[in-house]
C-alpha positions in Angstrom: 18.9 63.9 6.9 15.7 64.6 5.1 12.7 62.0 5.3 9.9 61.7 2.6 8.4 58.6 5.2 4.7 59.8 6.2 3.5 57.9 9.1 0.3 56.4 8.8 -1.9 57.8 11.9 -2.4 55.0 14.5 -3.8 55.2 18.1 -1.2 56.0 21.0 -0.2 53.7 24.2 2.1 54.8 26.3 4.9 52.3 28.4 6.2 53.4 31.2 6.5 57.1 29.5 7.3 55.5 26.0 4.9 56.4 23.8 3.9 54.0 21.1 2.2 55.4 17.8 0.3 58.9 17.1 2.9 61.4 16.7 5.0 59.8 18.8 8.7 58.5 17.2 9.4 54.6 16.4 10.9 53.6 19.2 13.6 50.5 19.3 12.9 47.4 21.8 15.3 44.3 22.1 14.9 41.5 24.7 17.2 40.6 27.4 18.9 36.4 27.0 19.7 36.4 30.5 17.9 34.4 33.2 15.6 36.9 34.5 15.6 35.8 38.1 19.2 36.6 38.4 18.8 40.4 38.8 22.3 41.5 38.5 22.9 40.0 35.4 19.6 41.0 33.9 20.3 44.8 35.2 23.6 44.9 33.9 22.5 44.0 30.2 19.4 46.1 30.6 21.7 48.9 31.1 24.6 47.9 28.2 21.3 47.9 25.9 19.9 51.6 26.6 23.5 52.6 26.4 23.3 51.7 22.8 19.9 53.4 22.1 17.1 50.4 23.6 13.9 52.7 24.0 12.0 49.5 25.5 13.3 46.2 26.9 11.1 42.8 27.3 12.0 39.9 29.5 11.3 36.5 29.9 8.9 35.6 32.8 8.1 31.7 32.5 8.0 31.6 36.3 7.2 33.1 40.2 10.8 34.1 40.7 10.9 35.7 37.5 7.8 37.7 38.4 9.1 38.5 41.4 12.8 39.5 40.3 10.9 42.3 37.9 10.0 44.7 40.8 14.0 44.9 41.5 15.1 45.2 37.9 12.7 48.0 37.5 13.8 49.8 40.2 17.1 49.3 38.8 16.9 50.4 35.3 15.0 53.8 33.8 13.5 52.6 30.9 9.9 50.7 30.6 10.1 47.3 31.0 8.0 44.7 29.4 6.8 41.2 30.8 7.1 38.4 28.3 4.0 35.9 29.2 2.9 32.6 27.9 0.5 30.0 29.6 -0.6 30.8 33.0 -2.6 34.1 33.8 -0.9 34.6 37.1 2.3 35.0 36.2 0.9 38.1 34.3 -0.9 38.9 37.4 2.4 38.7 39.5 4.0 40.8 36.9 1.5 43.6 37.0 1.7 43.5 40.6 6.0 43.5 40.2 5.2 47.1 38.3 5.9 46.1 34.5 4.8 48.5 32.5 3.4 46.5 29.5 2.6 42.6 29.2 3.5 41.0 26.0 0.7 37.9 25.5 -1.2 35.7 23.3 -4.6 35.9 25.0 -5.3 32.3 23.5 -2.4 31.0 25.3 -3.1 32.0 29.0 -6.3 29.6 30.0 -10.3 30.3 29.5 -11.7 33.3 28.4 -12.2 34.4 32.4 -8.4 34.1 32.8 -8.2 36.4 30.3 -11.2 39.1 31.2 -8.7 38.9 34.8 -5.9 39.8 33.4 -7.5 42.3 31.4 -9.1 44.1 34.4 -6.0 43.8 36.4 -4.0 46.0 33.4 -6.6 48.3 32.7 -6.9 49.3 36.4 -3.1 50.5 36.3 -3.1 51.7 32.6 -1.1 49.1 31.5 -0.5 48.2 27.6 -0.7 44.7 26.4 0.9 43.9 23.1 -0.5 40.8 21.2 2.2 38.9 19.7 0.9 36.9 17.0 3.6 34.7 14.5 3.3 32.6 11.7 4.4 29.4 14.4 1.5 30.1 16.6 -2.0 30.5 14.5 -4.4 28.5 14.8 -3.9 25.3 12.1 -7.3 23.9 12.8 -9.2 27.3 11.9 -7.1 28.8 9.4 -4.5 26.1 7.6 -1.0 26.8 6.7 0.5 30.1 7.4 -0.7 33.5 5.3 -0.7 37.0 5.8 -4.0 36.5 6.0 -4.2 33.7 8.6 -1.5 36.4 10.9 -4.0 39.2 10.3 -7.2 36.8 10.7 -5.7 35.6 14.3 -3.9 38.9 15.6 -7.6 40.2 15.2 -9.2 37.2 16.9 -7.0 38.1 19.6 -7.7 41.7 19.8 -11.5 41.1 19.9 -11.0 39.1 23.0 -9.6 42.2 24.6 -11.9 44.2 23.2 -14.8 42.1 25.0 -13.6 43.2 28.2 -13.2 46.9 27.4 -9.4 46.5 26.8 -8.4 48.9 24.5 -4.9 49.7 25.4 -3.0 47.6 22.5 -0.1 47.0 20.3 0.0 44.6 17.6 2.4 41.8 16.1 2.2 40.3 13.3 5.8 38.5 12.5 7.0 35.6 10.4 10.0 34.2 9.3 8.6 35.3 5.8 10.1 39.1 4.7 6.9 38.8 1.8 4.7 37.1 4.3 5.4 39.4 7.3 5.1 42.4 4.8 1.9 42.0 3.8 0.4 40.8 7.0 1.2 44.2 8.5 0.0 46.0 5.6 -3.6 44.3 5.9 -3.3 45.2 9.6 -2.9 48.5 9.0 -5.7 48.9 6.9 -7.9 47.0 9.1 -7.4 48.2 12.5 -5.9 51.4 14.2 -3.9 50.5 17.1 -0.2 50.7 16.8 1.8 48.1 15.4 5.3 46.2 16.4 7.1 45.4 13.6 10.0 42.6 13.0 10.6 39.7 11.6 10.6 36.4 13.7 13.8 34.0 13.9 15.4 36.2 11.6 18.9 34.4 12.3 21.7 35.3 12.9 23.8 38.6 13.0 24.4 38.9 8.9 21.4 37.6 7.9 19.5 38.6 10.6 20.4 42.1 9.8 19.5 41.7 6.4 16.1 39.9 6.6 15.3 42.4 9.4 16.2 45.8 7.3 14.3 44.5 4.2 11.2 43.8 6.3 11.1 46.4 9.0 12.7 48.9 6.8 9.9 48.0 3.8 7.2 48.8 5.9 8.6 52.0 7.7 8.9 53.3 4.4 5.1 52.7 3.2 4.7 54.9 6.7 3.4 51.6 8.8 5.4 50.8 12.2 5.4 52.3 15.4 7.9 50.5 17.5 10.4 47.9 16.0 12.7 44.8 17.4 15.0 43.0 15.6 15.5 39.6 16.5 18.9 38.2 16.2 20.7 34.8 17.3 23.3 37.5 18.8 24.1 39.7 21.3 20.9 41.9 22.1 23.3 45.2 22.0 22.9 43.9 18.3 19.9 44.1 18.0 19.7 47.5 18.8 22.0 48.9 17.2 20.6 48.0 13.6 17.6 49.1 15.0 18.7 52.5 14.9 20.5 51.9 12.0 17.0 51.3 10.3 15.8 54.2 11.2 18.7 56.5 10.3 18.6 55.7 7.1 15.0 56.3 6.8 15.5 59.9 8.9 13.2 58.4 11.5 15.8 58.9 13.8 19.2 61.0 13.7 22.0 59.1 15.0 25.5 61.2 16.6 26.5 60.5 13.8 26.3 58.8 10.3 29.1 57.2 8.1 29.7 57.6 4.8 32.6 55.3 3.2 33.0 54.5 -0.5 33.3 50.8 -1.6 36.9 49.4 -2.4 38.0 49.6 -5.9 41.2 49.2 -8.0 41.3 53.2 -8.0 41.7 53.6 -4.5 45.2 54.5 -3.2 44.5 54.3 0.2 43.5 51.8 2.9 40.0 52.5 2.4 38.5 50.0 4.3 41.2 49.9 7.6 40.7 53.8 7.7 37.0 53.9 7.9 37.1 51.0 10.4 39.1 53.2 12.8 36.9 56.4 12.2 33.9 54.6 13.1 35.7 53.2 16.3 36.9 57.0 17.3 33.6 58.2 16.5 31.4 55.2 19.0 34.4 56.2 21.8 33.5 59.7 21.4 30.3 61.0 19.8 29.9 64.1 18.0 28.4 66.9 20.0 25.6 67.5 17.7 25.0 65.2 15.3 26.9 65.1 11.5 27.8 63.6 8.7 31.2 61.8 8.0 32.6 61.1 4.9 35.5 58.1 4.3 36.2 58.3 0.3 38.9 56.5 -1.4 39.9 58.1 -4.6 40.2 61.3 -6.5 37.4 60.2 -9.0 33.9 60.2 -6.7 35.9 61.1 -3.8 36.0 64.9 -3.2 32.6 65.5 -4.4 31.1 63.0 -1.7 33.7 64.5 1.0 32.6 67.9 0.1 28.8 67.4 0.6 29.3 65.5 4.4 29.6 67.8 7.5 33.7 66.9 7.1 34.9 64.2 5.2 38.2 63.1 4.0 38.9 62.1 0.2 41.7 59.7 -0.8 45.4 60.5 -3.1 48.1 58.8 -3.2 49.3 57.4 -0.1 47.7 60.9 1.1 44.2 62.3 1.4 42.2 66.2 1.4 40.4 66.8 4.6 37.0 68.8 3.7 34.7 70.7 6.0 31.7 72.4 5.3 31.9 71.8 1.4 35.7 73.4 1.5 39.0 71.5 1.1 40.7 72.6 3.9 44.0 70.6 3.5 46.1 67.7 2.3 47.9 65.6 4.8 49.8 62.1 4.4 48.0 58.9 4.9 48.6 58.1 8.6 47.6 61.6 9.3 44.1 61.1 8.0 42.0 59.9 10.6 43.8 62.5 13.4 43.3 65.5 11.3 39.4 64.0 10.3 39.1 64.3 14.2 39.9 67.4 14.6 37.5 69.0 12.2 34.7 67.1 13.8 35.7 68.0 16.9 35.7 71.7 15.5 32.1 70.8 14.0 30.8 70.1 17.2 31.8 73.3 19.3 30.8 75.8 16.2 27.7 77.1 16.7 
């Protein structure tokens, strides 16, 4: 897949051998909802969650044995893992000491401005990013009134120059609200005011439909402009979720190139075929068994939009009646019955991914 998306040049951290803007792709995070003192379970969804694509994983630390517990999860997983901080300095401390490689604060959170020169010395000593996480819930009311993309931008900033002060330069920005406008613009202003990278998403999106939705209009508004360096949806769901539209974000902006990509035609009256139970069990044979290389796969319905689409996938099969055409490389290959459809659409792919 072609993209037209230009990234807009940003400064680069790196996480645990993640690297956050420059050249460097949009990586996916999500966040774990286990407790993350108990290591096993925390491990084992760490691992379900870079299995489905997770470039970057945060957890919860709200106490000691959660600080303590990282140094065993890290050891247990291989991809950077990021310590979720609120309120009291040490535990960021503990957590930098436990091997995280990036805290995720609110310096105005963690105590008096020496608290937070502390931490800050403690990071920078083992090249450790912090990510300021600012959201609409959590600006100051007093200083700057109801939430705006202003206020978001106004406070993330306030934040960073407290960094700053203490020669703490190794940053990544949030800027989320609830708000798909709001959160839009607020990370538009960002990045025309500052140059360090920016993690996009949009807060307490909801959950799994609308979630996604809110999510892919907000995230995916501002990938497009070029602005975004690392992205997590939030969902009231599974994190695997999460992940998963993610990368679903950024294949369809050719940020990323998936094993493979989908294409199925809406139902209609013309459609002769089970459209909609056929593509279902594509997509199922194609998550059990990725394409070696990746491809496009098209699931048409009728004879009317049907072979052109099939004809300009990778393979691709194109409804009849009660039967279908099985395409490969922009030639009709064959016409089999329908319960023959998905086996046959198998074995071209399979084919596809051995040619050189």
């Amino acid at each position: 897949m072609q993209t037209y998306v230009k990234r807009k040049n940003k400064r680069q951290v790196c996480v645990g051998g993640v690297r956050i803007g420059g050249d460097a792709s949009v990586s996916v995070q999500s966040m774990t909802s286990t407790a993350t003192a108990d290591v096993d379970a925390t491990v084992a969804q760490i691992r379900r969650l870079q299995a489905a694509g997770c470039d970057i994983v945060r957890v919860a630390v709200p106490d000691a044995d959660a600080a303590a517990a990282l140094r065993e999860i890290k050891n247990a997983i291989s991809i950077p893992l990021v310590a979720d901080i609120h309120f009291q300095y040490k535990l960021a401390l503990a957590s930098l000491d436990s091997g995280a490689d990036k805290l995720r604060i609110n310096p105005g959170n963690i105590g008096s401005t020496d608290k937070v020169e502390i931490v800050a010395k403690a990071a920078k000593e083992r090249g450790t990013p912090i990510r300021i996480g600012v959201n609409s819930g959590s600006i100051d009311r007093a200083k700057y009134g109801k939430p705006t993309a202003e206020a978001l931008v106004e406070s993330g900033l306030d934040e960073v120059r407290v960094l700053e002060k203490h020669g703490f330069e190794d940053i990544v920005l949030s800027l989320k609200a609830f708000d798909v406008p709001m959160m839009i613009r607020a990370y538009q202003l960002a990045s025309e005011r500052c140059d360090y990278p920016l993690h996009l998403g949009v807060t307490e999106a909801g959950l799994a439909w609308e979630g996604t939705i809110r999510s892919s209009v907000g995230i995916g508004a501002l990938l497009a402009e070029g602005i975004g360096d690392t992205i997590r949806v939030s969902l009231t769901a599974d994190p695997v979720d999460e992940v998963k539209v993610g990368k679903e974000i950024l294949n369809s902006l050719g940020l990323w190139r998936k094993p493979y990509t989908l294409v199925s035609c809406p139902t209609c009256g013309r459609c002769a075929i089970d459209i909609a139970a056929i593509a279902d069990e594509v997509r199922s044979r194609l998550e059990a068994n990725p394409p070696r290389r990746p491809l496009t796969v098209a699931v048409m319905g009728c004879v009317v939009n049907g072979p052109g689409e099939a004809s300009m996938a990778d393979v691709g099969i194109a409804g009849g009646k009660e039967c279908g055409a099985v395409f490969a490389r922009g030639e009709r290959l064959r016409t089999v019955s329908e319960d023959a459809l998905v086996d046959e659409l198998m074995i071209e792919v399979e084919k596809f991914g051995t040619d050189s």
